[in-house]
N, CA and C of each residue as an Amber inpcrd file, in Angstrom:
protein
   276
   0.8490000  -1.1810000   0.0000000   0.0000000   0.0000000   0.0000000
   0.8840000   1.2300000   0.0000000   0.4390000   2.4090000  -0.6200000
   1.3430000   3.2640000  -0.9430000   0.7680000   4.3890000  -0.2160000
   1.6050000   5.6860000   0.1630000   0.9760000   6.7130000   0.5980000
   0.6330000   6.4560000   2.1430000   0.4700000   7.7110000   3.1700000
  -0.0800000   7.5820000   4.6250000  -1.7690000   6.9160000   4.6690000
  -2.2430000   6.6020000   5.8880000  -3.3290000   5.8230000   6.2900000
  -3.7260000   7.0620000   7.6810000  -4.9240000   7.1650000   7.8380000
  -5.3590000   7.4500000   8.7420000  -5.3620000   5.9620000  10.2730000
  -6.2700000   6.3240000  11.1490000  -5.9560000   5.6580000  11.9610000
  -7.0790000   4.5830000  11.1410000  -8.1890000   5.2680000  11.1920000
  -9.5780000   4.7360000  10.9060000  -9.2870000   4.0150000   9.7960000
  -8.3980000   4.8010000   8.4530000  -8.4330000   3.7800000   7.3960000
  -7.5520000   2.2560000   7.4760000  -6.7690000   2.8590000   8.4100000
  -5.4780000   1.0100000   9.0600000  -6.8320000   0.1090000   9.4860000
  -7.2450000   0.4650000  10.2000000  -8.2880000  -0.2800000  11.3720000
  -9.2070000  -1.2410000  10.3250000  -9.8200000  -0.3390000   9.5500000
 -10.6610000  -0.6780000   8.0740000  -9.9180000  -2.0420000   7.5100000
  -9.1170000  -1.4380000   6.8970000  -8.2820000  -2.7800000   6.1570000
  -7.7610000  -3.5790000   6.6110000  -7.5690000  -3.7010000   8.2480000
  -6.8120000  -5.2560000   8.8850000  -8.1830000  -5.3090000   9.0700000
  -9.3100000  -5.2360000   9.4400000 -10.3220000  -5.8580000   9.4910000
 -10.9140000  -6.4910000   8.4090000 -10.8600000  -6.1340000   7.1590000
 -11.5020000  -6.4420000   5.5570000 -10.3180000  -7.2280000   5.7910000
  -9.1400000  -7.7470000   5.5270000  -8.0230000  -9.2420000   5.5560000
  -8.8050000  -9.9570000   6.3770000  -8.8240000  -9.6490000   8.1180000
  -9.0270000 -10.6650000   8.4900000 -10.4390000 -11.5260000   8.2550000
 -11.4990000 -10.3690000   7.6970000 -13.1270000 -10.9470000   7.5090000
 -12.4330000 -11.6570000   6.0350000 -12.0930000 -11.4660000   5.2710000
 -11.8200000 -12.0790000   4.0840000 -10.6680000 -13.8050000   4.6720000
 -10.1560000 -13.4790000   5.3890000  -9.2360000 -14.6790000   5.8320000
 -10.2460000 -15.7160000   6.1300000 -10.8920000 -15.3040000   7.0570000
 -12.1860000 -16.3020000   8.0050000 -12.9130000 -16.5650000   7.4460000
 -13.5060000 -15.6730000   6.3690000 -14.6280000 -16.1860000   5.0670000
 -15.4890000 -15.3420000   6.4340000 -15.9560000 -14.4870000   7.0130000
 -17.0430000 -14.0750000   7.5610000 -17.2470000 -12.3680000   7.3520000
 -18.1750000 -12.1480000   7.5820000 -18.6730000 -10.6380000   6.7400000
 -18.1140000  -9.4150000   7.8560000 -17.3980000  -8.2070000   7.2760000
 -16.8550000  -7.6380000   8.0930000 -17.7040000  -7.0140000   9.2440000
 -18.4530000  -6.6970000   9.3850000 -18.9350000  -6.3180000  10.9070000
 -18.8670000  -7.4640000  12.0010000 -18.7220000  -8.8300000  11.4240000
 -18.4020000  -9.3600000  12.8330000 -16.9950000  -9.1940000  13.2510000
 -16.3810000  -8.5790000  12.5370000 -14.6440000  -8.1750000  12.9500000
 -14.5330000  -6.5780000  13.7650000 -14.2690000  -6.5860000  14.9950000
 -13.7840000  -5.4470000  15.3900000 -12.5980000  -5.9300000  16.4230000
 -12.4220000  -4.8990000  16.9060000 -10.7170000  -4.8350000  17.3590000
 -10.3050000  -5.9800000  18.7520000 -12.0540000  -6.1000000  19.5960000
 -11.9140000  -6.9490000  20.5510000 -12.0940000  -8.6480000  20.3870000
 -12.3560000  -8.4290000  18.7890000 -12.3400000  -9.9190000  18.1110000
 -10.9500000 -10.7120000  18.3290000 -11.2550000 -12.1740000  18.7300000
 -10.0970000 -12.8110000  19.5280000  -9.9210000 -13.8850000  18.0730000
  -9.2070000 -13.5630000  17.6410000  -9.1530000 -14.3110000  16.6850000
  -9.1640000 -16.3360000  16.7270000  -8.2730000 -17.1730000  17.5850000
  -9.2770000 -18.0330000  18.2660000  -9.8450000 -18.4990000  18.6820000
 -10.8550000 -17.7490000  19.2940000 -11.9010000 -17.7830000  19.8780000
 -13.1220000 -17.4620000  19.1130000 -13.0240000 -16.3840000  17.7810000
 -14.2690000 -15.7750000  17.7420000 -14.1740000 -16.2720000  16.0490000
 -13.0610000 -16.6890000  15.4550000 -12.7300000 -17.4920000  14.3610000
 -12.4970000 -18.6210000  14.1200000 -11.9450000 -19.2290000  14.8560000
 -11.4070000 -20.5020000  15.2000000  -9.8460000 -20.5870000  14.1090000
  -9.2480000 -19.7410000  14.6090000  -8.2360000 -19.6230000  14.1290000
  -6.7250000 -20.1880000  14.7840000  -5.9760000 -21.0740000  14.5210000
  -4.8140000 -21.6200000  14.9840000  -3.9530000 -20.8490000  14.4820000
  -2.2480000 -21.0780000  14.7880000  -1.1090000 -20.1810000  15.2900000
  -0.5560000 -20.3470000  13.6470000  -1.0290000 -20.9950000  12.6330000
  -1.0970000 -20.8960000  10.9260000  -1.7680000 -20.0160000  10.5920000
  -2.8910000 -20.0720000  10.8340000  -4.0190000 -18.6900000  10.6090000
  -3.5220000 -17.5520000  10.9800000  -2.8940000 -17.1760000  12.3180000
  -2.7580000 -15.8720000  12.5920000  -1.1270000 -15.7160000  11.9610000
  -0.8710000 -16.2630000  11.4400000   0.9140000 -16.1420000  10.6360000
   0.4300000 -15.7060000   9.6320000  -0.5200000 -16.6850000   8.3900000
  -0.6050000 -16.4890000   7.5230000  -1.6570000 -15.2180000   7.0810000
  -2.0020000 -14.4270000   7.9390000  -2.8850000 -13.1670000   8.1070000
  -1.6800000 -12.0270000   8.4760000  -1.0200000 -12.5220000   9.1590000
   0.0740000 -11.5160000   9.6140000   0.7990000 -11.2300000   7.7380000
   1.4030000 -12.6910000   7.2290000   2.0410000 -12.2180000   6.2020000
   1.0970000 -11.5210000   5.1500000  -0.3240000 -11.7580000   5.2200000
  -1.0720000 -10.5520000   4.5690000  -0.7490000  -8.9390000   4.7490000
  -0.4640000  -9.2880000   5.9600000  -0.5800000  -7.5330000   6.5050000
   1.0780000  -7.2510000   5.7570000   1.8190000  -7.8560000   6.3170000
   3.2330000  -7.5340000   5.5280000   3.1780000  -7.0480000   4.5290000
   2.9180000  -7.7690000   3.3150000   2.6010000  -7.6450000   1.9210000
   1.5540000  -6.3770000   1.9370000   0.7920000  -6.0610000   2.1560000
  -0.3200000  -4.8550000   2.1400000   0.2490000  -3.3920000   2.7080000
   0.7390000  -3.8490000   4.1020000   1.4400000  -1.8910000   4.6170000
   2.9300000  -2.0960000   4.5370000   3.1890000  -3.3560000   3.3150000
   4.9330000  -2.9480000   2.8780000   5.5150000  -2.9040000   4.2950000
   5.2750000  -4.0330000   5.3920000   6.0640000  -4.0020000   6.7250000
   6.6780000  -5.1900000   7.1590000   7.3000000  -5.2690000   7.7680000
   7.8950000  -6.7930000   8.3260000   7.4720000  -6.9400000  10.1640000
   7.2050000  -8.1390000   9.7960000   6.4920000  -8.9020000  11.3820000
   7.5280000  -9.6750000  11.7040000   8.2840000  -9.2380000  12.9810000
   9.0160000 -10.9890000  13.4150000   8.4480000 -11.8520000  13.9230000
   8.9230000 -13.1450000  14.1530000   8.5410000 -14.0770000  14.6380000
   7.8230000 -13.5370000  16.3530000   8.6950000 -12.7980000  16.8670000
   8.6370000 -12.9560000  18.6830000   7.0960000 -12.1910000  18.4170000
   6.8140000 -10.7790000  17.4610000   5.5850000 -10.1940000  17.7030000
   4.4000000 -10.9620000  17.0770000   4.8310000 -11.9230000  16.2780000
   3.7210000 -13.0120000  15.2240000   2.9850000 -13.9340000  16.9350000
   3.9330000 -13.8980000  17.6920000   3.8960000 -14.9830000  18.9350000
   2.5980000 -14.2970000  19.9120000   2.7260000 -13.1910000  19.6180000
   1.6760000 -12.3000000  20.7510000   0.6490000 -11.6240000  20.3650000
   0.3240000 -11.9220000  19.0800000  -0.8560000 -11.5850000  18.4700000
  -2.0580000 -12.4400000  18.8360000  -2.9680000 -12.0130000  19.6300000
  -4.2320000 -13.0400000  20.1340000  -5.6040000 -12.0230000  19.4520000
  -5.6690000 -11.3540000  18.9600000  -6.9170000 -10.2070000  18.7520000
  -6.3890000  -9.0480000  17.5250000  -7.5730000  -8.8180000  17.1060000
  -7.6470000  -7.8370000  15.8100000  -6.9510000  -6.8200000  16.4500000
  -7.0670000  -6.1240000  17.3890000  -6.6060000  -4.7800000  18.4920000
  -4.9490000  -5.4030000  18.6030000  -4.4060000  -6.3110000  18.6330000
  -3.0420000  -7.1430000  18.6600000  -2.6120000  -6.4360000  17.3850000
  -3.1540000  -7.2460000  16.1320000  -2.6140000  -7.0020000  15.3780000
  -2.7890000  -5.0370000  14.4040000  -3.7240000  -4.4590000  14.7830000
  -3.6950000  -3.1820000  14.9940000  -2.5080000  -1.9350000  15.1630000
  -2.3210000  -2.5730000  16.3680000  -1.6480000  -1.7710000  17.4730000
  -0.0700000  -2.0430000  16.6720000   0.2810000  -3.6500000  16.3100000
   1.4820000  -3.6360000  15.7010000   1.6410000  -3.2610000  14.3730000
   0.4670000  -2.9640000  13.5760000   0.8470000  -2.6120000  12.4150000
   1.2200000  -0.8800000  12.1200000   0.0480000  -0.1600000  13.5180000
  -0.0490000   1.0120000  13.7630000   1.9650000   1.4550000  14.4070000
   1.9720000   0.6430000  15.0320000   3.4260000   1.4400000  15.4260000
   4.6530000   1.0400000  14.7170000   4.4740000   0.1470000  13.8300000
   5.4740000  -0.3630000  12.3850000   5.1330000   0.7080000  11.5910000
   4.0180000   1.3150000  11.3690000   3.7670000   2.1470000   9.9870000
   4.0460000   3.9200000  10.9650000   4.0360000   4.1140000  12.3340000
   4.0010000   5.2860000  12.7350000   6.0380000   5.3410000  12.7340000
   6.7030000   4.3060000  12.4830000   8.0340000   4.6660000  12.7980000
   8.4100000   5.0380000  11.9960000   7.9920000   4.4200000  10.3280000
   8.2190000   5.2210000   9.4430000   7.6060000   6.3920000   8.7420000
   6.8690000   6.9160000   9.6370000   5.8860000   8.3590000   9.2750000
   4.8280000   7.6450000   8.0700000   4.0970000   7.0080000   8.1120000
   2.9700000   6.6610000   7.3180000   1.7500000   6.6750000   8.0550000
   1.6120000   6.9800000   9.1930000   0.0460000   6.8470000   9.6820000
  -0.0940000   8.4580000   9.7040000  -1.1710000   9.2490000   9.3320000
  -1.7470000  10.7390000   9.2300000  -2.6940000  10.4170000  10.5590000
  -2.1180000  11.5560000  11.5070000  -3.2480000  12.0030000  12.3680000
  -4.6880000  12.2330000  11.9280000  -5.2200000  11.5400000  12.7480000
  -7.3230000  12.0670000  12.6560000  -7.5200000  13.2030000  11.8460000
């Protein structure tokens, strides 16, 4: 993805991956969504969603933060402060 993101527009698009990952329609995705719990998603699922996000905000995930991702708000928060180090997220 090219160009800055608002907060709202990041939030938007890891939610549209992960409703598209799960096959379920995006309003059941918000940030307190536990991904296995509320997907039934195993520690493949949340890798292979992570390397979505890679590929999409042009970022790299290591292994140790792939490990602590349990929730949409997880993976949020790490994409939000990967994309704020390199000046790509636009204030509200």
């Amino acid at each position: 993805m090219k160009g800055n993101l608002t907060k709202s527009q990041l939030e938007q698009e890891i939610k549209q991956i992960v409703a598209d990952k799960f096959c379920v329609e995006i309003d059941r995705v918000d940030l307190t969504s536990n991904l296995k719990n509320d997907f039934g998603a195993d520690s493949l699922d949340i890798m292979e969603t992570l390397i979505l996000l890679e590929k999409k905000f042009n970022i790299v995930i290591l292994d140790e933060e792939n490990n602590r991702v349990q929730t949409v708000d997880d993976m949020y928060n790490l994409c939000r402060g990967k994309l704020e180090l390199v000046g790509r997220i636009n204030p509200e």
